[in-house]
DRENBA-383308 format. One line per 4 residues: number of its first residue (from 0); their letters; for each residue x, y, z of N, C-alpha, C, O, CB. Coordinates in Angstrom, 2 decimals, decimal comma, always signed. Glycine has a CB too. Example, Ala and Ser with C-alpha at 12.3 -4.5 7.8 and 13.67 -1.06 7.14 Angstrom:
// residues 2
0	AS	+13,19:-5,69:+7,80:+12,30:-4,50:+7,80:+13,20:-3,30:+7,80:+14,24:-3,32:+8,46:+11,31:-4,47:+9,05 ~ +12,85:-2,25:+7,08:+13,67:-1,06:+7,14:+12,90:+0,03:+7,87:+13,41:+1,14:+8,04:+14,08:-0,60:+5,72
END
This chain:
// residues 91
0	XXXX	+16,23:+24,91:-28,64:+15,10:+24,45:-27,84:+14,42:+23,26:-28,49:+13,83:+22,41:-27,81:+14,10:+25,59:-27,64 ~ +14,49:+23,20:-29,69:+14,05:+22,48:-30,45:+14,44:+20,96:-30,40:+13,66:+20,02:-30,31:+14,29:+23,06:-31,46 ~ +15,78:+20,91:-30,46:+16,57:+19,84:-30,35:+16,65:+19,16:-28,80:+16,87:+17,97:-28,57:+17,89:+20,31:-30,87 ~ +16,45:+20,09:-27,93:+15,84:+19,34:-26,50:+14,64:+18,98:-26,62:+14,72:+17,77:-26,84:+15,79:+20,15:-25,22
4	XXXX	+13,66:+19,25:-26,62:+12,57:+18,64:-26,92:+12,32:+17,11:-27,51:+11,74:+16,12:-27,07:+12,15:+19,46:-27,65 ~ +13,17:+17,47:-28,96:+12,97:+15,79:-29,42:+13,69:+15,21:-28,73:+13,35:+14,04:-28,61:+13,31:+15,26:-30,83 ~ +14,88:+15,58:-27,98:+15,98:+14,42:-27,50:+14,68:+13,64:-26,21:+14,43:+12,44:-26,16:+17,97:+15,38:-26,55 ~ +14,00:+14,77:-25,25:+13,31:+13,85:-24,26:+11,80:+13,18:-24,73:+11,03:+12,36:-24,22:+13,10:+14,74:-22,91
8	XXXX	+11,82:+14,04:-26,08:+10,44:+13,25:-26,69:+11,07:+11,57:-26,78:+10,39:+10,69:-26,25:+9,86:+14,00:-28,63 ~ +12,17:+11,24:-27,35:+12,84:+10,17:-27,94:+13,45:+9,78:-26,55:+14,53:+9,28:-26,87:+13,88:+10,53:-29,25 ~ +13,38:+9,75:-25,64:+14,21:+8,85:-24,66:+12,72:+8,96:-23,73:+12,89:+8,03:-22,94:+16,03:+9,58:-23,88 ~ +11,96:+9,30:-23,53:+10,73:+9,23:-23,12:+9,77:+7,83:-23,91:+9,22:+6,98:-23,20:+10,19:+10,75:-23,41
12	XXXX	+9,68:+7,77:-25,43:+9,62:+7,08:-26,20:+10,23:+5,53:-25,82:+9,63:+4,46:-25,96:+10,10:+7,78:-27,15 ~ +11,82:+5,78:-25,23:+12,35:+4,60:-25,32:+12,21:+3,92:-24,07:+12,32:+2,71:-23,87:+13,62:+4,67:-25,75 ~ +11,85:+5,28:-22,81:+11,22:+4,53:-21,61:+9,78:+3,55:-22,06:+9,65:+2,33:-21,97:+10,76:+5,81:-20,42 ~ +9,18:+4,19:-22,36:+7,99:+3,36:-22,43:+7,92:+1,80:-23,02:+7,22:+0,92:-22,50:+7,13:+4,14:-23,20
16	XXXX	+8,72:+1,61:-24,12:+9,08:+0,71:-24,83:+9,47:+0,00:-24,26:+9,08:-1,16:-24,37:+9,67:+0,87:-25,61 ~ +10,61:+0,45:-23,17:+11,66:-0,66:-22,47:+10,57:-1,41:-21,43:+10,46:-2,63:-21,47:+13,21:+0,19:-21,48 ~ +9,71:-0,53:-20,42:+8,95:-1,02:-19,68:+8,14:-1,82:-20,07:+8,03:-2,88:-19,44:+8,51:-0,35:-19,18 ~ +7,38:-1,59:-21,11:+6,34:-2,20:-22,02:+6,81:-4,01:-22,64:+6,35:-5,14:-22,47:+6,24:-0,94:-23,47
20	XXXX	+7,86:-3,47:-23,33:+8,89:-4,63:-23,66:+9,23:-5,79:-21,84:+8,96:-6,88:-21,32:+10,76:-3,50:-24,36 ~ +9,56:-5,20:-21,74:+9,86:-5,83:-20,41:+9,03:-6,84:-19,43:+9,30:-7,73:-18,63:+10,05:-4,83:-19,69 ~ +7,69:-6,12:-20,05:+6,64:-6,26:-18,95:+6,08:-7,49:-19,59:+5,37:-8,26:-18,94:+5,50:-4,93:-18,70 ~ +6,32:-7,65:-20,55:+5,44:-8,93:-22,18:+6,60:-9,98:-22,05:+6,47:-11,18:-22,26:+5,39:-8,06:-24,57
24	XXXX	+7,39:-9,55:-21,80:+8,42:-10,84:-22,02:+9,56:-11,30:-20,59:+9,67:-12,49:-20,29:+9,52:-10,31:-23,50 ~ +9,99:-10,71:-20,17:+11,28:-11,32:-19,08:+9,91:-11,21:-17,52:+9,83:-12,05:-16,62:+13,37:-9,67:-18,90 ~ +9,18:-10,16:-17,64:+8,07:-10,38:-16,58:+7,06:-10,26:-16,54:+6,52:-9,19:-16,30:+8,06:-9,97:-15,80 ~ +6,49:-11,29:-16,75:+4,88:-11,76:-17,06:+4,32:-12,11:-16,40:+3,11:-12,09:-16,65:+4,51:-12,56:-17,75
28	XXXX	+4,91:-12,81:-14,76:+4,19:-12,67:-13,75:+4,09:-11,69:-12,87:+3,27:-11,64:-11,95:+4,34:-13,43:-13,25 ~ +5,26:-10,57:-13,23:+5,65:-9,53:-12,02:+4,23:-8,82:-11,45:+3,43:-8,47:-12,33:+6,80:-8,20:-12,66 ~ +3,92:-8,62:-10,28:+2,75:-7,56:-10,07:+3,28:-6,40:-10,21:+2,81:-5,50:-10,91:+2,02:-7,55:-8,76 ~ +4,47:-6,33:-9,43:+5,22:-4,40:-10,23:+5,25:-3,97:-11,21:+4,85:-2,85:-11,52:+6,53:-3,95:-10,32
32	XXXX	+5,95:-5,12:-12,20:+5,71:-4,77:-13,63:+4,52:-4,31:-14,18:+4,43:-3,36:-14,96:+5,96:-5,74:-14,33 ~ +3,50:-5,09:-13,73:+2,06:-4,46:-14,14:+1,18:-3,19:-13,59:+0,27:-2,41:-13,91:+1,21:-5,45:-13,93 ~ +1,98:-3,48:-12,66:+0,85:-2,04:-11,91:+2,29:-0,52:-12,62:+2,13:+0,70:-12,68:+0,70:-2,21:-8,88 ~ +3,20:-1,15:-12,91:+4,35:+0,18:-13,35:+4,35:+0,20:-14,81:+5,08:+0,99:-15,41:+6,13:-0,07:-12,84
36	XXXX	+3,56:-0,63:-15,44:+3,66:-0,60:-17,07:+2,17:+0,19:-17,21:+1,98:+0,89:-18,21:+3,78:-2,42:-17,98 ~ +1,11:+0,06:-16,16:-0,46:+0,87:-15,99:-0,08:+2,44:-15,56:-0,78:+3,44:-15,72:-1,62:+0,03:-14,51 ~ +0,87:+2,39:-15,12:+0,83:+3,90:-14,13:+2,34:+4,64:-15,60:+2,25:+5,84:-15,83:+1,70:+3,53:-11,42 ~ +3,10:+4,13:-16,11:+3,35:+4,63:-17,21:+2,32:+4,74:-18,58:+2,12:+5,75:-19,25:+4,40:+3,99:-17,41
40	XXXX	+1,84:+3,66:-18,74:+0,44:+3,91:-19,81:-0,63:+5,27:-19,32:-1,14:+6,08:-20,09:-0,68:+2,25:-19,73 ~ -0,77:+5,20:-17,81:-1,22:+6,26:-18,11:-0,61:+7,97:-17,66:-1,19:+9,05:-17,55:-2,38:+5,94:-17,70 ~ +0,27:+7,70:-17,56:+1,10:+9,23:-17,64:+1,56:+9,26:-18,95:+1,88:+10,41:-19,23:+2,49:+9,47:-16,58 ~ +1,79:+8,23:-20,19:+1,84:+8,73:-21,42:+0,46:+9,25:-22,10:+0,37:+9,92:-23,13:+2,45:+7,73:-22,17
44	XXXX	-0,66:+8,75:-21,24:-2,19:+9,27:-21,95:-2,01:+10,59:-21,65:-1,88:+11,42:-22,54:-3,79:+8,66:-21,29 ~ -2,00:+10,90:-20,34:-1,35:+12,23:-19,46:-0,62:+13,29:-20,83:-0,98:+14,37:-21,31:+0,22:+11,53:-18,05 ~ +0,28:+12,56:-21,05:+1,10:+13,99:-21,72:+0,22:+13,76:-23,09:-0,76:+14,49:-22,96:+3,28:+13,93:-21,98 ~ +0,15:+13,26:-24,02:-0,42:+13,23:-25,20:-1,93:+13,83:-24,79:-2,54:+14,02:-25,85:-0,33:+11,71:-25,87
48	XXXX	-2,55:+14,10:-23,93:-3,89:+14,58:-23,74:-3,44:+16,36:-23,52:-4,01:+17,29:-24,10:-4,76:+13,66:-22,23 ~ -2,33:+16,49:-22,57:-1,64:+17,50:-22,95:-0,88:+18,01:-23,78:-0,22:+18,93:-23,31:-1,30:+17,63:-22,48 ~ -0,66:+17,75:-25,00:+0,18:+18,16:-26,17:-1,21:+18,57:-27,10:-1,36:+19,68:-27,63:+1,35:+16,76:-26,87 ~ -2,32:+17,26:-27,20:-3,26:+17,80:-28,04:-4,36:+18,88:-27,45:-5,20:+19,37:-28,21:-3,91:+16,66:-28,59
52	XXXX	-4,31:+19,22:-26,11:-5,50:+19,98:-25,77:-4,42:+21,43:-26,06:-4,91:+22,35:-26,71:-6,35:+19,63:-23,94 ~ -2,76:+21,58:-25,49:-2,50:+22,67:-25,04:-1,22:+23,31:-26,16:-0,50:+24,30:-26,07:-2,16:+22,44:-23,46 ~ -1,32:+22,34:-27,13:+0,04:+22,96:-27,94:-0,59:+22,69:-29,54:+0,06:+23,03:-30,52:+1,84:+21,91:-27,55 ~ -1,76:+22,11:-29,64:-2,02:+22,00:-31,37:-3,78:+22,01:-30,71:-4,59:+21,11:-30,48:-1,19:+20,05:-32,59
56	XXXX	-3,83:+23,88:-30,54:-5,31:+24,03:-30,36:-6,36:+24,48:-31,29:-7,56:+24,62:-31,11:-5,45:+24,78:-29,45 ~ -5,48:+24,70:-32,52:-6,40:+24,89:-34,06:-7,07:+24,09:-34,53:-7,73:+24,41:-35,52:-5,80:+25,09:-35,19 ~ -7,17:+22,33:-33,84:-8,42:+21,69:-34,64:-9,37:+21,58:-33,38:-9,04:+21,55:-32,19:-8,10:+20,03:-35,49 ~ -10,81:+21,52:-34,02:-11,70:+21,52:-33,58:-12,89:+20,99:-34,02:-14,00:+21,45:-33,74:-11,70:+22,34:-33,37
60	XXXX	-12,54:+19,49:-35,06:-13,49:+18,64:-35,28:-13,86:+17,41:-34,03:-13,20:+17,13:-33,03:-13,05:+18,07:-36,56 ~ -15,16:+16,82:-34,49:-15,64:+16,22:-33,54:-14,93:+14,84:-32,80:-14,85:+14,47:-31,63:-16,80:+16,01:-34,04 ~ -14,30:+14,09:-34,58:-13,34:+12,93:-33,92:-11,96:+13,40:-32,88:-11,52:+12,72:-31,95:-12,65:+12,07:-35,30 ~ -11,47:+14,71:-33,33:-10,20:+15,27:-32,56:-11,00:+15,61:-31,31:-10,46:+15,07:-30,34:-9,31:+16,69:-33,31
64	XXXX	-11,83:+16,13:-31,05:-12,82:+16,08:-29,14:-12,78:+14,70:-28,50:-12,40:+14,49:-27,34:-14,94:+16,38:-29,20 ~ -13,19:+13,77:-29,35:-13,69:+12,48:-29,06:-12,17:+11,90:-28,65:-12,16:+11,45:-27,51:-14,60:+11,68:-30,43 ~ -11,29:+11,85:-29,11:-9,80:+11,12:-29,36:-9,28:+11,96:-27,82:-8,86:+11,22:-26,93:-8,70:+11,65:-31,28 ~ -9,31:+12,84:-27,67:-8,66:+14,02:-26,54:-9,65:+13,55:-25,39:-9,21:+13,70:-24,25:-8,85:+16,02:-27,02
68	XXXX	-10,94:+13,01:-25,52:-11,66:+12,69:-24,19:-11,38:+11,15:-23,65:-11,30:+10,71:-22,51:-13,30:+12,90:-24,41 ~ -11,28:+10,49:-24,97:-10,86:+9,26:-25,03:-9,59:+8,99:-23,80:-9,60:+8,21:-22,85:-10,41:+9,06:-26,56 ~ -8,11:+10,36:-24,41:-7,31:+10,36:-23,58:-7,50:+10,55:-22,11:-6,76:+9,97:-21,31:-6,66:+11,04:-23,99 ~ -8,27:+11,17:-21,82:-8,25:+12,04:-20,56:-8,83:+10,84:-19,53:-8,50:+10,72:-18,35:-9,32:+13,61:-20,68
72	XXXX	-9,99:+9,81:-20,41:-10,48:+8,73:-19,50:-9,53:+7,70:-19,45:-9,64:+7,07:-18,40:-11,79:+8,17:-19,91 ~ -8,37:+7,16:-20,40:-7,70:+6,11:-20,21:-6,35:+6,54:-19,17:-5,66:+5,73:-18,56:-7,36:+5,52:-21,67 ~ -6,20:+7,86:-19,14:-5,04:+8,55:-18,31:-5,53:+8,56:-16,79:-4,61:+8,84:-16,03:-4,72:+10,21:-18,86 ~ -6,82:+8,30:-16,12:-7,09:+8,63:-15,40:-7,08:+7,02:-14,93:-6,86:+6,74:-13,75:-8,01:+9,60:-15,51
76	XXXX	-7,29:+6,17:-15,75:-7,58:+5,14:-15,58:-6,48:+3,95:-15,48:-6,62:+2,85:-14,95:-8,41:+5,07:-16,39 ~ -5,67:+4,33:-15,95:-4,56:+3,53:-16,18:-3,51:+4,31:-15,09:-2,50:+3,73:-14,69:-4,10:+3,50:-17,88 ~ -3,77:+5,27:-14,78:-2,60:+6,07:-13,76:-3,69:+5,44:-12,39:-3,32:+4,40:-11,84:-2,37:+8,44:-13,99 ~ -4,71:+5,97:-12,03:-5,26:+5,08:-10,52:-4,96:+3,59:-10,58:-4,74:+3,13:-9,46:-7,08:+5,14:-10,27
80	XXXX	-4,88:+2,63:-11,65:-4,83:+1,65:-11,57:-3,56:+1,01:-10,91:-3,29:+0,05:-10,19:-5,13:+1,40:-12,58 ~ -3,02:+1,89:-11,43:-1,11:+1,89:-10,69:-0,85:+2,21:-10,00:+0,09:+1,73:-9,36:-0,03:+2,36:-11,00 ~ -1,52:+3,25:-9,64:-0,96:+3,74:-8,17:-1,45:+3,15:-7,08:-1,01:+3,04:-5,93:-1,20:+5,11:-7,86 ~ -2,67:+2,69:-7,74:-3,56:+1,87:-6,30:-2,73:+0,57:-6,21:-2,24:+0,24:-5,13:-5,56:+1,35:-6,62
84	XXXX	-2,56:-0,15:-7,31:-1,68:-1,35:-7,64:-0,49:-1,34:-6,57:-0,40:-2,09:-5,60:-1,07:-1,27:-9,24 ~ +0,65:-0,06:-7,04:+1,48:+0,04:-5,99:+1,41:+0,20:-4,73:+2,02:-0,36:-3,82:+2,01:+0,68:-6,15 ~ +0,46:+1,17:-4,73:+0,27:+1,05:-2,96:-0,27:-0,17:-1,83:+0,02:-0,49:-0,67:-0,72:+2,07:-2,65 ~ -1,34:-0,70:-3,02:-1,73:-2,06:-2,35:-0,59:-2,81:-2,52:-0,70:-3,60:-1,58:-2,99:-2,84:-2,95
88	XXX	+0,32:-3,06:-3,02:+2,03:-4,06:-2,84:+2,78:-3,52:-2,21:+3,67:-4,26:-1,79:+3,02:-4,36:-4,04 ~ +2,83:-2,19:-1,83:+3,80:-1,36:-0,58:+3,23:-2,25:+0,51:+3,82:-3,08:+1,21:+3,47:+0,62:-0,23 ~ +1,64:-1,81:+0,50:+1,15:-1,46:+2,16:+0,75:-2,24:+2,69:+0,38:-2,06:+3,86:+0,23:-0,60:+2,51
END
């Protein structure tokens, strides 16, 4: 179980990169690229807000609250930004 995990932690990893990468260099004017590099930025806030609230729940200092709320506002923010992005270029 273990070894699945890292394999989609690590190709999850290499999505982001590729998009990210992609988005800085071969398309810098794309509007897809940007509204799909916002709506991946924030489904990676997404899972990392879920790994630290629901799988490492033994700390409970104030910067680890602050860092986990931090997530929860840039995930919300960076995922509407994209989706609205996309839909306003669909529709």
């Amino acid at each position: 179980m273990k070894t699945t995990n890292n394999k989609s932690g690590l190709i999850g990893t290499a999505v982001v990169l590729v998009i990210l990468i992609l988005r800085l260099t071969a398309f810098k004017d794309s509007a897809v690229m940007t509204h799909l590099s916002s709506l991946t930025l924030g489904i990676t806030c997404g899972t990392l807000f879920y790994i630290r609230k629901y799988k490492h729940t033994k700390k409970t200092s104030a910067m680890y609250s602050i860092i986990t709320i931090l997530l929860v506002v840039m995930c919300l923010m960076y995922t509407t930004f994209g989706i609205l992005g996309l839909l306003g270029f669909l529709g």
